[in-house]
C-alpha positions in Angstrom: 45.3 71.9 -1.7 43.2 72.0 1.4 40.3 69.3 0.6 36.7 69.7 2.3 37.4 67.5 4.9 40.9 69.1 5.9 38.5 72.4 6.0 36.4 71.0 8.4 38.8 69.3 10.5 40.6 72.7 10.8 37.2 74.5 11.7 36.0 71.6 14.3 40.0 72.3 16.0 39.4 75.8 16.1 35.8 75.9 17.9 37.5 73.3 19.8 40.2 75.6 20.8 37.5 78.8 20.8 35.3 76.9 23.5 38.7 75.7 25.5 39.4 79.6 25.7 35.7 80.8 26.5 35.5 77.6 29.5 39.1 78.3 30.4 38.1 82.1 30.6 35.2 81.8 32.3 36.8 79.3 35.1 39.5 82.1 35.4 37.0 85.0 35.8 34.9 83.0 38.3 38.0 82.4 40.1 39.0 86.0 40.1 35.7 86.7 42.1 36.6 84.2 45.0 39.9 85.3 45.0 38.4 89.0 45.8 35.4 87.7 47.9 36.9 84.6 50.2 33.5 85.1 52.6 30.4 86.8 51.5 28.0 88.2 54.5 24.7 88.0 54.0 22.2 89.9 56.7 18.9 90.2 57.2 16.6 93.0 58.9 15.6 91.6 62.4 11.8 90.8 61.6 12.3 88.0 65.0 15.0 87.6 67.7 18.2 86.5 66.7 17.8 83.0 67.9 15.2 83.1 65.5 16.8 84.4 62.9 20.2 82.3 63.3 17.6 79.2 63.3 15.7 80.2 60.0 18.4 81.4 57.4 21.1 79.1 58.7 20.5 76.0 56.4 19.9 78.7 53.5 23.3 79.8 54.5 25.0 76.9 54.3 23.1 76.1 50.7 25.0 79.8 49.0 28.5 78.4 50.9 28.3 75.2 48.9 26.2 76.1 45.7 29.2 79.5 45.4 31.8 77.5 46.5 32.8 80.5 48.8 31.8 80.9 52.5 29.0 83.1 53.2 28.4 84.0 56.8 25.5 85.2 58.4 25.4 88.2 59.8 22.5 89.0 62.8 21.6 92.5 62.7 20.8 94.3 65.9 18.4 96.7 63.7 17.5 97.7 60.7 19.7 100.8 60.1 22.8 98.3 60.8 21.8 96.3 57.4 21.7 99.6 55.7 25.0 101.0 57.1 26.2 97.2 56.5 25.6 97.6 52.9 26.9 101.3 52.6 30.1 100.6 54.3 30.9 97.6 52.3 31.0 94.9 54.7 27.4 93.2 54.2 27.2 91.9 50.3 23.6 90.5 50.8 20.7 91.7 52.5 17.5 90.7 53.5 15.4 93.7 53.1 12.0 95.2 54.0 10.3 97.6 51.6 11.1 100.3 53.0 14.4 99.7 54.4 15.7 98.7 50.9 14.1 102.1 49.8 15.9 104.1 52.9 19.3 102.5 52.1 18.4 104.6 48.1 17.0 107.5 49.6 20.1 107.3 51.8 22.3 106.9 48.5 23.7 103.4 49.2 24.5 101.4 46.0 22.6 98.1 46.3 20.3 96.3 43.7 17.2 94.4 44.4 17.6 90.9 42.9 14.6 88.7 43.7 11.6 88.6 45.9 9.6 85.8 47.2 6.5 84.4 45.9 3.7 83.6 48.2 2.2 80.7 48.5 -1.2 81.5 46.3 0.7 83.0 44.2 1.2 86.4 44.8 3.8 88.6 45.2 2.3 91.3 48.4 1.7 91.3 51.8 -0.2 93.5 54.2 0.7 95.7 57.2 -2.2 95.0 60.0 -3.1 96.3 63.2 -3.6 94.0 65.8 -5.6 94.3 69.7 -5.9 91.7 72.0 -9.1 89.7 71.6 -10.5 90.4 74.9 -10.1 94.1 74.3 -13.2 96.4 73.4 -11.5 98.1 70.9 -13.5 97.8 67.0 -12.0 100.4 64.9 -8.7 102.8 65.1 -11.0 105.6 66.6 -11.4 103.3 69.4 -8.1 104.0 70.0 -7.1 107.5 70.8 -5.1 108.3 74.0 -3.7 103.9 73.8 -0.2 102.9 73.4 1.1 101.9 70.0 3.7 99.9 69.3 5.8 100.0 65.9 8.3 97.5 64.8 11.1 100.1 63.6 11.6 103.4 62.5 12.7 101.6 58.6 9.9 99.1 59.0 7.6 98.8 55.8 4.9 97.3 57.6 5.4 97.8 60.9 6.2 101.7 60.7 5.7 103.4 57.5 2.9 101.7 55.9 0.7 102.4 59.3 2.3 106.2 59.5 1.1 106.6 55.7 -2.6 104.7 56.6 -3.3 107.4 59.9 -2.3 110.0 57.6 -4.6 109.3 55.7 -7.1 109.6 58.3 -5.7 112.9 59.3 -4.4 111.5 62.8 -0.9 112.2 64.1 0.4 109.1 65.3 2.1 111.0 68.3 -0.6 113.3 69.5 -3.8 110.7 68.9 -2.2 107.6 70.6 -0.9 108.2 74.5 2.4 106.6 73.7 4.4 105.4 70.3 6.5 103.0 71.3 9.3 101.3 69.0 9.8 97.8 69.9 12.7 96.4 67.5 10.9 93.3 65.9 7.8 92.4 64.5 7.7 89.9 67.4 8.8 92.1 70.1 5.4 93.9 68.8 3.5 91.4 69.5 5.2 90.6 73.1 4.2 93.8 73.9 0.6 93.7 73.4 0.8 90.3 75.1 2.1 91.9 77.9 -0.7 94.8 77.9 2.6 97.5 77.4 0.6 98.3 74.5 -3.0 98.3 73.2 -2.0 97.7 69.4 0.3 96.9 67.8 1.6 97.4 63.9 2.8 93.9 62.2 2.8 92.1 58.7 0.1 89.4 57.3 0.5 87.4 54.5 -2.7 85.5 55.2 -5.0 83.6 58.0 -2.1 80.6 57.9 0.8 83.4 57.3 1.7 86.1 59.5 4.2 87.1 61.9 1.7 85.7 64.4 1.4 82.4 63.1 5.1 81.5 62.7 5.4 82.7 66.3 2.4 80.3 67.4 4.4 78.0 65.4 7.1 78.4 68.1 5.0 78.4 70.8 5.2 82.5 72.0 1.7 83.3 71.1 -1.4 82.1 70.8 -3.8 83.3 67.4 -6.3 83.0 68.6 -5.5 85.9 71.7 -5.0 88.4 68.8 -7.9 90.4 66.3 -6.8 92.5 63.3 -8.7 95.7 63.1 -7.0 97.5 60.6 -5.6 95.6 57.1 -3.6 97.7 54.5 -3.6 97.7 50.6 -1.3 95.4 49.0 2.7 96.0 49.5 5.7 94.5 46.9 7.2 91.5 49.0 10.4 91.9 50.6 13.6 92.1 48.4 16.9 91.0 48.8 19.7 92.9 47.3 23.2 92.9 46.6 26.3 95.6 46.6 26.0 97.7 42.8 30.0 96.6 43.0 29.6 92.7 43.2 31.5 91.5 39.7 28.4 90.7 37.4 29.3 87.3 37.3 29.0 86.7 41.1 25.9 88.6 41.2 24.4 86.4 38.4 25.8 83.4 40.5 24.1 84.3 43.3 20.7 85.4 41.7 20.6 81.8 40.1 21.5 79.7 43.6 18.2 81.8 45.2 16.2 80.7 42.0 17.1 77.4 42.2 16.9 77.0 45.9 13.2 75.6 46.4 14.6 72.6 44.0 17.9 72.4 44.8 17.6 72.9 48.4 14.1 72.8 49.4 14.0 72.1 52.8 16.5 75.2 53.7 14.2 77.1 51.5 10.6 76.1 53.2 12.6 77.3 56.9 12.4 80.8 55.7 9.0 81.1 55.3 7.7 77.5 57.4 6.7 76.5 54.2 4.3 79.0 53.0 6.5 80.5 50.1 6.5 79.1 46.5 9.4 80.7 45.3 11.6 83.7 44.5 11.1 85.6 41.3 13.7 88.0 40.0 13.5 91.8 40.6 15.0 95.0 40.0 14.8 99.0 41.2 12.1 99.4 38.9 9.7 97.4 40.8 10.1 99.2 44.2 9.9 102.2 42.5 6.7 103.0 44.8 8.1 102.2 47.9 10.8 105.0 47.1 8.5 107.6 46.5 6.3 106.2 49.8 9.7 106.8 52.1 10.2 110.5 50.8 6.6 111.2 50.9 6.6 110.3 54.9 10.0 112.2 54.7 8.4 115.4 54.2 5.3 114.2 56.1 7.9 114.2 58.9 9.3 117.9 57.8 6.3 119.6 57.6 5.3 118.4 61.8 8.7 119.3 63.2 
């Protein structure tokens, strides 16, 4: 006869067994993943020069390679289209995204999902596009400017193309017959170059804050001076850039990455305060959902686009 404790012993050997299988499973099923994905690529849209770039995110890079326990590359992109076509071809797993750009790669029908986002500093989760003139200009207002050169970041650029397009709009001005010149200048601090050099006479950017902008960080660096620079024009609130992984990543990879992102301003906080010089808090978790907006901002300026040619 099987006595109570002869019961129990049996059940106690089978949820021993039961959790051998599930941890034996589970080791097998992670190891199935890095079997498929040897490297991951992870690239991000070219907001600063490559040096720059290569400087910021390659500690961050380094953290994935040892929290996955698979190498993960970085990948400098020459524009932003290249992260999108990186992403539809297969060949980039994670991207660093802008707004819009994630919402162009949708539009565009590439199968990515936003994952997390970063917190701000104060709190928030939003920046601003901006419009910035040299200091020692005369120009006030945007009326000020009619007939000047304008330089744009990118044609996917949230903030430094869209967002501006969407705010003359609004104003009934046509960015290419009010302004002399449009002029796309590949970065966010190639923008600002520009109006340093006087090729331009403003120039569209992104602002987090007085002590967080595009600006600051290059100050930070020593190619640009604040203090040169006013803002004349400030936007509503935009979502804060996502990052987003291919549809087809194995769920368990893309949980594995989500988590090391999470747990990066604890577990690796000094690779995490380089991508933002310290003014991020944290990430917080996303999904298509929350850009929502963005989406329908892109195919709003679509047929914006449609209706002038």
């Amino acid at each position: 006869m099987l006595t109570r404790r002869h019961a129990l012993g049996a059940a106690l050997a089978a949820s021993s067994l039961a959790a051998s299988s599930f941890v034996l499973a589970g080791t097998a099923h992670a190891q199935s993943w890095k079997s498929a994905y040897p490297e991951l690529v992870l690239a991000v849209i070219p907001a600063e020069n490559a040096s720059g770039v290569t400087e910021r995110y390659g500690p961050f890079v380094e953290y994935l390679s040892q929290t996955l326990g698979t190498k993960v590359t970085l990948r400098v992109a020459n524009d932003y289209a290249a992260v999108i076509e990186g992403q539809r071809n297969g060949s980039i797993h994670i991207a660093g995204y802008g707004p819009a750009s994630y919402a162009r790669a949708i539009v565009t029908g590439v199968k990515v999902e936003p994952f997390v986002t970063t917190v701000n500093g104060d709190g928030t989760v939003g920046y601003y596009s901006v419009f910035y003139v040299r200091a020692d200009s005369p120009y006030k207002t945007i009326d000020d400017l009619k007939g000047k050169n304008l330089g744009l970041v990118d044609p996917n650029s949230t903030s430094g193309n869209n967002v501006p397009r969407f705010a003359l709009n609004k104003l009934k001005l046509n960015p290419e017959t009010f302004f002399g010149r449009v002029t796309y200048t590949g970065s966010h601090e190639n923008a600002v170059i520009a109006l340093q050099q006087k090729t331009v006479d403003v120039a569209a950017n992104w602002w987090n804050a007085e002590n967080d902008s595009n600006l600051t960080r290059m100050a930070s660096k020593g190619l640009a001076k604040q203090e040169d620079f006013r803002v004349i024009y400030k936007s509503d609130l935009i979502p804060n850039s996502p990052f987003a992984y291919l549809a087809s990543l194995p769920p368990d990879l893309k949980a594995a990455i989500t988590t090391a992102f999470m747990e990066s301003p604890t577990k690796a906080k000094a690779a995490f305060d380089k991508l933002s010089d310290g003014k991020d808090r944290g990430f917080q978790v996303v999904d298509a959902k929350y850009y929502e907006p963005v989406v329908e901002l892109i195919k709003f300026i679509d047929q914006l686009r449609k209706q002038k040619s």
